[in-house]
Every structure is written in C-alpha cells, then in structure tokens.
Kinemage of the C-alpha trace (Angstrom):
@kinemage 1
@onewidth
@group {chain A} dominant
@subgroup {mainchain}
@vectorlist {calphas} color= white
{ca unk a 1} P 0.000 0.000 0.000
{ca unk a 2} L 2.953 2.390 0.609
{ca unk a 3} L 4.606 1.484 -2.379
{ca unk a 4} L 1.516 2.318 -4.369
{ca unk a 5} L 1.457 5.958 -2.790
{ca unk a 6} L 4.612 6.632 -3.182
{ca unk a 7} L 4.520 5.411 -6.742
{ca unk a 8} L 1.423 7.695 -7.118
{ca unk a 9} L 3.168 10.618 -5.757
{ca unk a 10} L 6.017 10.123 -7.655
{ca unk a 11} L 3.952 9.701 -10.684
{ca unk a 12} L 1.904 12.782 -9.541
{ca unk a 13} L 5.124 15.267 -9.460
{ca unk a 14} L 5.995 17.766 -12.476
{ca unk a 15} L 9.109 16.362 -14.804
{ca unk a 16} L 12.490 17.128 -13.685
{ca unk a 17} L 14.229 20.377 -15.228
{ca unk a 18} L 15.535 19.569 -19.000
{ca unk a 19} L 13.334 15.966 -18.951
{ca unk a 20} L 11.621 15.957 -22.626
{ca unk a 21} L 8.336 15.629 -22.907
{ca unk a 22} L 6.255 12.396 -24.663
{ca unk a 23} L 5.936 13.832 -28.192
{ca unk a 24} L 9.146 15.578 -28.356
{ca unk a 25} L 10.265 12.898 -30.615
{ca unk a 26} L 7.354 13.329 -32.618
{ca unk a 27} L 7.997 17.261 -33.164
{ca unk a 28} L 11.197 16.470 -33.712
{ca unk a 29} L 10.675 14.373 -36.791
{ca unk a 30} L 7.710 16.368 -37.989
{ca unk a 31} L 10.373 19.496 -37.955
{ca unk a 32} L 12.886 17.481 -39.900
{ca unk a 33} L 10.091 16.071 -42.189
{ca unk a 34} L 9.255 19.486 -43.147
{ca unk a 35} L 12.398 21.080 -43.920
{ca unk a 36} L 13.062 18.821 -46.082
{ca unk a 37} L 10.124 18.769 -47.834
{ca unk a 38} L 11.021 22.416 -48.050
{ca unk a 39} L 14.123 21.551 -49.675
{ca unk a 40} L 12.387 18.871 -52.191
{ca unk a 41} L 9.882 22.004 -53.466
{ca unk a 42} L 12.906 24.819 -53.596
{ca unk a 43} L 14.580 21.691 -55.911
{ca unk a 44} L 11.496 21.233 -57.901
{ca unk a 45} L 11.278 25.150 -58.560
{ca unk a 46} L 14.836 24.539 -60.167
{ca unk a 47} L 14.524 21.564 -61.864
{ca unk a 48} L 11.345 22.928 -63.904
{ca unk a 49} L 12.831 26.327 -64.379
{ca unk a 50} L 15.390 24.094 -66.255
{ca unk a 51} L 13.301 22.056 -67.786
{ca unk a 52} L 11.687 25.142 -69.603
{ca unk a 53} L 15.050 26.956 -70.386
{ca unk a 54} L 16.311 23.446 -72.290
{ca unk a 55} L 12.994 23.255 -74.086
{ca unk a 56} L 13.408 26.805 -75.320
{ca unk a 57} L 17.330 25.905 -76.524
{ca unk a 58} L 16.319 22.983 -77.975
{ca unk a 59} L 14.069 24.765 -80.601
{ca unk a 60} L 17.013 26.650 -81.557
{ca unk a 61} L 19.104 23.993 -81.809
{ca unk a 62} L 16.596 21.733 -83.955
{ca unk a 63} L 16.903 25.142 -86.211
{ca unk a 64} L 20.388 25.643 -86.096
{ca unk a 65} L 20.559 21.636 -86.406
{ca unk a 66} L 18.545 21.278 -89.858
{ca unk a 67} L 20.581 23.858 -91.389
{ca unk a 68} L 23.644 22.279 -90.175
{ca unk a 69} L 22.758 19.233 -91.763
{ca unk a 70} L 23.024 20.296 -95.408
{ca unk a 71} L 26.834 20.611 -94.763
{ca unk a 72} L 27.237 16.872 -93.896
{ca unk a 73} L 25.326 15.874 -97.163
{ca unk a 74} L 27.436 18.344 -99.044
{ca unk a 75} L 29.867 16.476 -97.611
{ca unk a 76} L 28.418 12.929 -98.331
{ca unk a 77} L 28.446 13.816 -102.098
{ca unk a 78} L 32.210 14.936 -102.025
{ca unk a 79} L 33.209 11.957 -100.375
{ca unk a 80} L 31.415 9.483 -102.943
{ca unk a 81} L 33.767 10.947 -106.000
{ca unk a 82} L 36.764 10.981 -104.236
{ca unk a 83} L 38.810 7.546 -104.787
{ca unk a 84} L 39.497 4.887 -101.951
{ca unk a 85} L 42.060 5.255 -99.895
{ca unk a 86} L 43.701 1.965 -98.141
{ca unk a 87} L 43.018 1.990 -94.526
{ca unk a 88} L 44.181 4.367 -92.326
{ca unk a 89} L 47.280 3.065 -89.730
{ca unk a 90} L 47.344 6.457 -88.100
{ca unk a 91} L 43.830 7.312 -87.426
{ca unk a 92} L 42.595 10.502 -85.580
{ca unk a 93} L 39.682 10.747 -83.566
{ca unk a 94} L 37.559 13.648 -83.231
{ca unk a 95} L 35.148 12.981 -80.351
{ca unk a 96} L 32.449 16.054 -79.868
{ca unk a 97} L 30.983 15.608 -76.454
{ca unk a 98} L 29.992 18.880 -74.009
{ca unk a 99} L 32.057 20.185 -70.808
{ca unk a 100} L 28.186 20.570 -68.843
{ca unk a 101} L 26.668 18.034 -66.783
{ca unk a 102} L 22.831 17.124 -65.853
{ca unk a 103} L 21.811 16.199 -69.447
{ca unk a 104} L 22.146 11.966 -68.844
{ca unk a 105} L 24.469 9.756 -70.547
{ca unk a 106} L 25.491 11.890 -73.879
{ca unk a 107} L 29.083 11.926 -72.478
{ca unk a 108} L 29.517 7.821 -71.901
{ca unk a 109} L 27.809 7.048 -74.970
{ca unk a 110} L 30.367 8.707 -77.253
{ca unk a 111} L 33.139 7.578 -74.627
{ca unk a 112} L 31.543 3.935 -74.985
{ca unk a 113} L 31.556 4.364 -78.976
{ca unk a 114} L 34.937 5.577 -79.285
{ca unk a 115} L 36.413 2.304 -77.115
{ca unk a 116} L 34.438 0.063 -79.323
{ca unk a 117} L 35.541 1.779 -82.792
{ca unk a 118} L 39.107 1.498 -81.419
{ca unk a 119} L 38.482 -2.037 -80.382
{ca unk a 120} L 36.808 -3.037 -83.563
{ca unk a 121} L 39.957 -1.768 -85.402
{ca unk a 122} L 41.259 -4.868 -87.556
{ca unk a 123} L 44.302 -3.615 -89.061
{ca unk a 124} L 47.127 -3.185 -86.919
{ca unk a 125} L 47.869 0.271 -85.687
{ca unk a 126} L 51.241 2.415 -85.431
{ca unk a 127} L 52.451 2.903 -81.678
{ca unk a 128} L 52.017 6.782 -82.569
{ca unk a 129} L 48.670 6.634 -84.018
{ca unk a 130} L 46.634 9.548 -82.424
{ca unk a 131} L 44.415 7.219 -80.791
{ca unk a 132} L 46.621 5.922 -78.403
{ca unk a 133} L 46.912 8.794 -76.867
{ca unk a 134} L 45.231 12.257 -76.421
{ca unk a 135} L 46.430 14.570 -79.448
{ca unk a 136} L 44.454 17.754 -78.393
{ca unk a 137} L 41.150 19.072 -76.659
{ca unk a 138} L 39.271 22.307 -77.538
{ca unk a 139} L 36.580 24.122 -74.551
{ca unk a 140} L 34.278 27.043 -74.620
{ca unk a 141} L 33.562 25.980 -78.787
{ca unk a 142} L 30.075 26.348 -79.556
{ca unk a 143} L 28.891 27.842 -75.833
{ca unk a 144} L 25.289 28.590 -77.094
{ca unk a 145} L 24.597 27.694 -80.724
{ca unk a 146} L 28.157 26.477 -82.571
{ca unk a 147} L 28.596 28.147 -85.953
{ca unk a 148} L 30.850 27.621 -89.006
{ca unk a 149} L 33.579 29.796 -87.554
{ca unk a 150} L 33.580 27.264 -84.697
{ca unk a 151} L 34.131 24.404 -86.635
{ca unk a 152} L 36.194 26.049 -89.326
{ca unk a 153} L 38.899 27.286 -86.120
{ca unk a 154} L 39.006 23.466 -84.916
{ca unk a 155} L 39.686 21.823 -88.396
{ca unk a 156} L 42.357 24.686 -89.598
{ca unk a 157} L 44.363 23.430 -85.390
{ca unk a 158} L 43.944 20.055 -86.658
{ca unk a 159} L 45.703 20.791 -90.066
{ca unk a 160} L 47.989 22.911 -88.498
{ca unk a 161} L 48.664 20.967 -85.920
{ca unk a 162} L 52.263 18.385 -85.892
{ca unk a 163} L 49.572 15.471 -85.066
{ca unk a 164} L 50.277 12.622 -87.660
{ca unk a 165} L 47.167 10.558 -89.135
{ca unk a 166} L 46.429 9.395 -92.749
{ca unk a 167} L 42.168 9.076 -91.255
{ca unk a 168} L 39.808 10.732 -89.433
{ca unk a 169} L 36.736 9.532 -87.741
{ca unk a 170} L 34.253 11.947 -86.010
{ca unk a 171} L 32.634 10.211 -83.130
{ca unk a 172} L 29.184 12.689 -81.917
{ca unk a 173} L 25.419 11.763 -80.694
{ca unk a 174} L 23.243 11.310 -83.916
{ca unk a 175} L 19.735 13.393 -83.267
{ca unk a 176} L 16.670 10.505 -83.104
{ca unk a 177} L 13.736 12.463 -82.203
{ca unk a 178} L 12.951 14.853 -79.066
{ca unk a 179} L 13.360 12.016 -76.377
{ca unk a 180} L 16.526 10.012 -78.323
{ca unk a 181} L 19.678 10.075 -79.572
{ca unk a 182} L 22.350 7.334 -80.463
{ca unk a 183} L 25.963 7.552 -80.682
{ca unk a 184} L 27.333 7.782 -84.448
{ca unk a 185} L 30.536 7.496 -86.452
{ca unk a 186} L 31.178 9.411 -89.453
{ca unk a 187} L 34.784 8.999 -91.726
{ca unk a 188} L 36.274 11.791 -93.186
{ca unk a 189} L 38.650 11.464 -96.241
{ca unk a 190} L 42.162 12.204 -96.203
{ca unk a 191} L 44.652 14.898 -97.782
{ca unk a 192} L 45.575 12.380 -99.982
{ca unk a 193} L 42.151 11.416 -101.573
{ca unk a 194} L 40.827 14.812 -102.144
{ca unk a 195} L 42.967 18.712 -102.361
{ca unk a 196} L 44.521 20.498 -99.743
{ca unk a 197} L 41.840 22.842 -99.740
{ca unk a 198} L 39.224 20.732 -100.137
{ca unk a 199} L 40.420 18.661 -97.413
{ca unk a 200} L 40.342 21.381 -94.873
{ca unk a 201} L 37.202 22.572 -96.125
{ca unk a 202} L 35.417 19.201 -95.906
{ca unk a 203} L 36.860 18.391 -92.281
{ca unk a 204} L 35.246 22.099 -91.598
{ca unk a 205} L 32.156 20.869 -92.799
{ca unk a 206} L 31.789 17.282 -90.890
{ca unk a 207} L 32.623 19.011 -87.801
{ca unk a 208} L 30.329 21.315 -87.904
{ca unk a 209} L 27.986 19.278 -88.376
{ca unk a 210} L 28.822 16.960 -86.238
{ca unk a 211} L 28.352 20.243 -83.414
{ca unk a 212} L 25.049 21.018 -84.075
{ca unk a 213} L 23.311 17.780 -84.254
{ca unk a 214} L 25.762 17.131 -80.992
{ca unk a 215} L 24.195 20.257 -79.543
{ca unk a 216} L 20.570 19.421 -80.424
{ca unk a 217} L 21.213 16.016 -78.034
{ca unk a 218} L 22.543 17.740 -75.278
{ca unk a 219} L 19.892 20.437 -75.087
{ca unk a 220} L 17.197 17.056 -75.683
{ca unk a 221} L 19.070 15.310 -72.677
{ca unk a 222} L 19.367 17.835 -70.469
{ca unk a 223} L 15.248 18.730 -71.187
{ca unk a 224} L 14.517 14.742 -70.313
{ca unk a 225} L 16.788 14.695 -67.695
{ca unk a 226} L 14.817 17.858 -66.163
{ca unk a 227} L 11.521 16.743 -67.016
{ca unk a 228} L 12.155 12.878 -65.238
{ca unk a 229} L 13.839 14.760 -61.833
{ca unk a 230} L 10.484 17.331 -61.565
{ca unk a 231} L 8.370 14.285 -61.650
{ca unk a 232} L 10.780 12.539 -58.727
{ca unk a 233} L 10.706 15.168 -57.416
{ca unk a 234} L 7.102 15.624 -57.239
{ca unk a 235} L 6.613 11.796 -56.158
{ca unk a 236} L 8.927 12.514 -53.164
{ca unk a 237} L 6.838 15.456 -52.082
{ca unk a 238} L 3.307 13.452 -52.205
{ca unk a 239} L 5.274 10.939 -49.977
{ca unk a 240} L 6.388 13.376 -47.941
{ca unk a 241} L 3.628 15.397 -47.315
{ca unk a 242} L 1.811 12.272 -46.382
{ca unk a 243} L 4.252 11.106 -44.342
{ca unk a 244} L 3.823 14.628 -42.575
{ca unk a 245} L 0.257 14.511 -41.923
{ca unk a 246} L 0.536 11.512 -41.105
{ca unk a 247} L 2.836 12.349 -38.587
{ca unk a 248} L 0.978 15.743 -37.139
{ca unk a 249} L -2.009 13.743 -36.927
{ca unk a 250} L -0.629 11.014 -34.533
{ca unk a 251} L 0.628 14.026 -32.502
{ca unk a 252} L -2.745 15.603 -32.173
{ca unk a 253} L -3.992 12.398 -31.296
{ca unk a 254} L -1.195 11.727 -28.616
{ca unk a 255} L -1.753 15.581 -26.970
{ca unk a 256} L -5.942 14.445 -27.014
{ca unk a 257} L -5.282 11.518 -25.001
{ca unk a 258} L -3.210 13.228 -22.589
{ca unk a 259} L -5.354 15.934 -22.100
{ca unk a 260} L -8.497 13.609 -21.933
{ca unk a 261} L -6.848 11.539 -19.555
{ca unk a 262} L -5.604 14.431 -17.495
{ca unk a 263} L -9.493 15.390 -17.035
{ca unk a 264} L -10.909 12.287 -15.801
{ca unk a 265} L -8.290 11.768 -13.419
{ca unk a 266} L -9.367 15.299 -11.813
C-alpha cells in the first residue's frame, strides 16, 4: 500500500528540469520532415525552371541543327567521288561531347563508342597513331549555338597541328527524335584522296555538323533529364507530405489523449 502511494506521488510530481516531454520525438521528426520537404519544393522550382530553359534551346538547336545538316550531305556527295584510300594506320579521332553536366548519358555514350571503334579496329595500328593517346582538346567551342567559324577554327588546329594521321573519324550523338539520340561514327577522307583545300574545307564541314546535331542532343538530354527529376521530385513530395500529416495527426492524437486523460483523473 505504501509502495503504491509513493509510486502515485512520484507519478503525480511535475518532470524534472531539461526531462523531454512524450511527443518531443514526434515534433522532432515532424520538424525534420518538413524542412526537407522544403528543400524537395525549392529543388522542384529549379529543376522545372530548367526544364523550360532546355525546351526553349532545344528549338534553336533543332533550327540551327537542320541547317547544319546540309553541310554533312554536301559532304556525303564529295566523299562518294573521291577515290578509296587503303586503310588508315594512323587514325585521328575527333570525339564532340559537351564540358556541362545534368543532361544523362550523352558523355559515356560517345566515350563507350569511341572504345568500341578502337576495339573493332582490324588492321594493326602504329604505336604513334593519335588514338593511343590524347592529341588535343578544344573548350568554350560552340557555348550557345556552334557556328561555321567554330568548326572552321578546330579543323584549320587540326591541319595545323604536328599530329600525324592518314584518317579521321568523327565520333558525336546522332539526333533521333525529341526524347533520343544514339551515338554515331562518321569517316572523313584524307589529304591524300581529295585537295589540300578541299580537305580542310570538308573536315570544316563534318565538324560542324557533327556540333550542331551534338548540340541538339545535349539540349534534348538535359530537357529529359529535367523533365524525369520534376516528376521525382514531385513523387517525393506526395510521400512526404503524407508522411507529414501523417505524422501531425498522430501528434494531435497523442496531446488528445493526454489531455483527456488528465481530465478524468481530476
């Protein structure tokens, strides 16, 4: 009987000074529940804002791209008259990729086809081929929208350049359609089967084509990529903000009982 009262009177005394109370665990996740759904929304404000500024590039560079194109077929015709060459020992590879991130896999896929074009390679190959080791790279080319200039100041480095090669291959992401791209290979003919000039003039053109249809992927990717992480992003704030009330709910709850409880003890 006396342990009962003293029990009771322990029971009966206010909570010791910094003891939390029942639910503090509960406001403590509900707090960290919602500042992170807080951060999820300020993330999906970016991601869409992105997604909009890639789907207004891309219409430029489906422009820009369709224009570029008639260069490559220009191209196409100039390579079918010139004569066959035998195949190239010292081969150079142009590979046009981007120096930007969050637009998917655009930079593996032309790092994958590049390994497998070198791989696939069934004559034998010079120690000092430019493919066995990295001749030259080029940045800040073709920032917004690349142009002939662009491509034109890349080719006339390359011909200038002391790198050795008797072949060229231009490895870039072939346009699909809006939501896909594959990687693609293109050959471009040597000094020796067509002029001087035309040979500079015709690497000019492939890589500037090559540019803008690269260009049109990126902006594509990066619009996908955009698109895919506002809809995550938008699934992880339903779950969240059901996870929330959930949460406040079973706190209300908790707070009724005690205070329901308090009463019909008095």
């Amino acid at each position: 009987m006396l342990a009962r009262r003293s029990l009771a009177r322990i029971a009966s005394q206010p909570s010791p000074l910094g003891a939390a109370p029942k639910n503090a665990r509960n406001m403590a996740t509900l707090r960290e529940i919602e500042l992170r759904l807080k951060s999820v929304k300020n993330i999906e404000k970016i991601t869409k804002s992105m997604k909009m500024i890639a789907s207004t590039k891309l219409a430029k560079a489906q422009r820009a791209m369709q224009s570029g194109k008639e260069y490559g077929l220009a191209n196409s015709e100039i390579f079918q008259h010139a004569p066959s060459e035998t195949p190239a020992k010292r081969k150079l590879f142009i590979v046009v990729s981007s120096d930007k991130g969050l637009c998917g896999g655009i930079h593996s896929s032309v790092s994958k086809a590049t390994r497998r074009a070198i791989a696939d390679t069934e004559k034998p190959i010079e120690s000092d081929s430019p493919i066995m080791n990295l001749a030259m790279s080029f940045n800040q080319i073709g920032r917004d929208i690349p142009t002939f200039a662009d491509a034109a100041g890349v080719a006339d480095l390359i011909v200038k350049s002391d790198v050795k090669y008797d072949g060229i291959s231009i490895v870039y992401n072939k346009f699909v359609s809006a939501v896909a791209y594959e990687p693609a290979i293109v050959e471009v003919a040597g000094e020796n089967a067509l002029k001087e000039t035309s040979a500079e003039f015709s690497l000019a053109n492939a890589i500037y084509a090559a540019l803008v249809e690269s260009h049109a992927c990126e902006q594509s990717a990066r619009r996908n990529a955009m698109d895919n992480a506002s809809k995550n992003a938008k699934d992880m704030i339903d779950r969240l903000t059901m996870q929330y009330n959930r949460g406040r709910q079973a706190a209300i709850t908790n707070e009724l009982v005690d205070i329901i409880t308090g009463a019909s003890a008095l």
